[in-house]
C-alpha positions as CSV (number, residue, x, y, z in Angstrom):
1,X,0.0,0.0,0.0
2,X,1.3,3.6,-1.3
3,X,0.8,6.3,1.6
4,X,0.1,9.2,-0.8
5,X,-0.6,13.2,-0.1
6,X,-0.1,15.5,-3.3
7,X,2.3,18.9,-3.2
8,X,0.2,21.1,-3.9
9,X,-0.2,23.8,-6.4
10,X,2.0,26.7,-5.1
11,X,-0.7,29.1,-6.1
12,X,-2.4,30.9,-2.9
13,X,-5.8,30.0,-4.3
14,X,-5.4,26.8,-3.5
15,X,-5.0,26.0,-0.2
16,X,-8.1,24.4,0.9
17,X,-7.7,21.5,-1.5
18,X,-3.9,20.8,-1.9
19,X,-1.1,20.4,0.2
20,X,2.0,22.4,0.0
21,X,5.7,20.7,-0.1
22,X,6.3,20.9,3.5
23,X,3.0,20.0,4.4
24,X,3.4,16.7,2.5
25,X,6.6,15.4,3.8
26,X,5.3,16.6,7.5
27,X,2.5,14.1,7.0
28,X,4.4,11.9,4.9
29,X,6.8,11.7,8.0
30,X,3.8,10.7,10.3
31,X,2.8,8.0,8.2
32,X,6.3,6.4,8.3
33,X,5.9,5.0,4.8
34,X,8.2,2.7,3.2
35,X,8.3,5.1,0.5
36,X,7.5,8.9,-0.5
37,X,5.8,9.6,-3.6
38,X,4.9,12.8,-4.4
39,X,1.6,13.0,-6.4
40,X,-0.5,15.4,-8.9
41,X,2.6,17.6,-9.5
42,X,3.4,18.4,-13.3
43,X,-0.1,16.9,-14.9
44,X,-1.8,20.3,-15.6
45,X,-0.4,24.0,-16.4
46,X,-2.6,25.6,-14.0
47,X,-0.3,27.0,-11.6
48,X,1.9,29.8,-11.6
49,X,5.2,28.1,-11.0
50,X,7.1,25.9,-12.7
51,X,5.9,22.1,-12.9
52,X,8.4,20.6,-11.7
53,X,8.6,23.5,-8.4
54,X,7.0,20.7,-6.0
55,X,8.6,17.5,-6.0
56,X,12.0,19.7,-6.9
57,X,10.9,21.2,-2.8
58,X,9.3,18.7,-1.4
59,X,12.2,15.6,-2.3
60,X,15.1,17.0,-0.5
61,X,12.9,17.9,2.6
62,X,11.6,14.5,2.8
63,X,15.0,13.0,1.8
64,X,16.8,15.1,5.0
65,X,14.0,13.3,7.2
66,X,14.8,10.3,5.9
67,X,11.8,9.4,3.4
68,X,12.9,7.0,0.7
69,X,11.3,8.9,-2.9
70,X,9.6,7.0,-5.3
71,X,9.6,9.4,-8.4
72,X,8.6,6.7,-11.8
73,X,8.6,8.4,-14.9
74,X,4.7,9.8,-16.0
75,X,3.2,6.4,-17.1
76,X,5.9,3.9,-15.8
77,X,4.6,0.6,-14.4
78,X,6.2,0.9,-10.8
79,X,5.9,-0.7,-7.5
80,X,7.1,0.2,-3.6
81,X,10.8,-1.4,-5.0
82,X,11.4,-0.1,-8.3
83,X,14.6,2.2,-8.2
84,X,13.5,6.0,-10.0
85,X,15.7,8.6,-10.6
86,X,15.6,12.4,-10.0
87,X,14.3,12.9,-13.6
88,X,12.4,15.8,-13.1
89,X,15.3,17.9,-12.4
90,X,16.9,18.0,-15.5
91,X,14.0,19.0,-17.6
């Protein structure tokens, strides 16, 4: 089972229905999942930050508390042990 909370559009219009970075790897850190996956980040051009703003936040935060990420590729068959990458960044 996948423990998942999404990060969030950065826009302050959305707070009552996302979670920003920090906010997800706070509750991601009280869930003590085997791994963090950061969800609904880079799917639509809604916001007024770049796409990949999120997970490029909310990764090294969870990382420094000692969440494992789980980042697949968009449309990758993955599981809780599939090794990903940091993909995101370079794009």
């Amino acid at each position: 089972m996948y423990k998942r909370k999404p990060p969030a559009e950065r826009d302050g219009r959305w707070p009552d229905n996302h979670l920003f970075p920090h906010q997800t790897v706070e509750l991601a850190v009280k869930l003590n999942p085997k791994r963090f996956m950061p969800i609904h980040w880079g799917a639509y051009p809604l916001a007024l930050h770049a796409w990949n703003e999120p997970v490029l936040e909310s990764i090294p935060m969870a990382q420094k508390l000692g969440l494992n990420p789980l980042t697949p590729l968009i449309g990758q068959v993955f599981d809780v042990d599939t090794l990903t990458s940091s993909w995101f960044q370079n794009t």
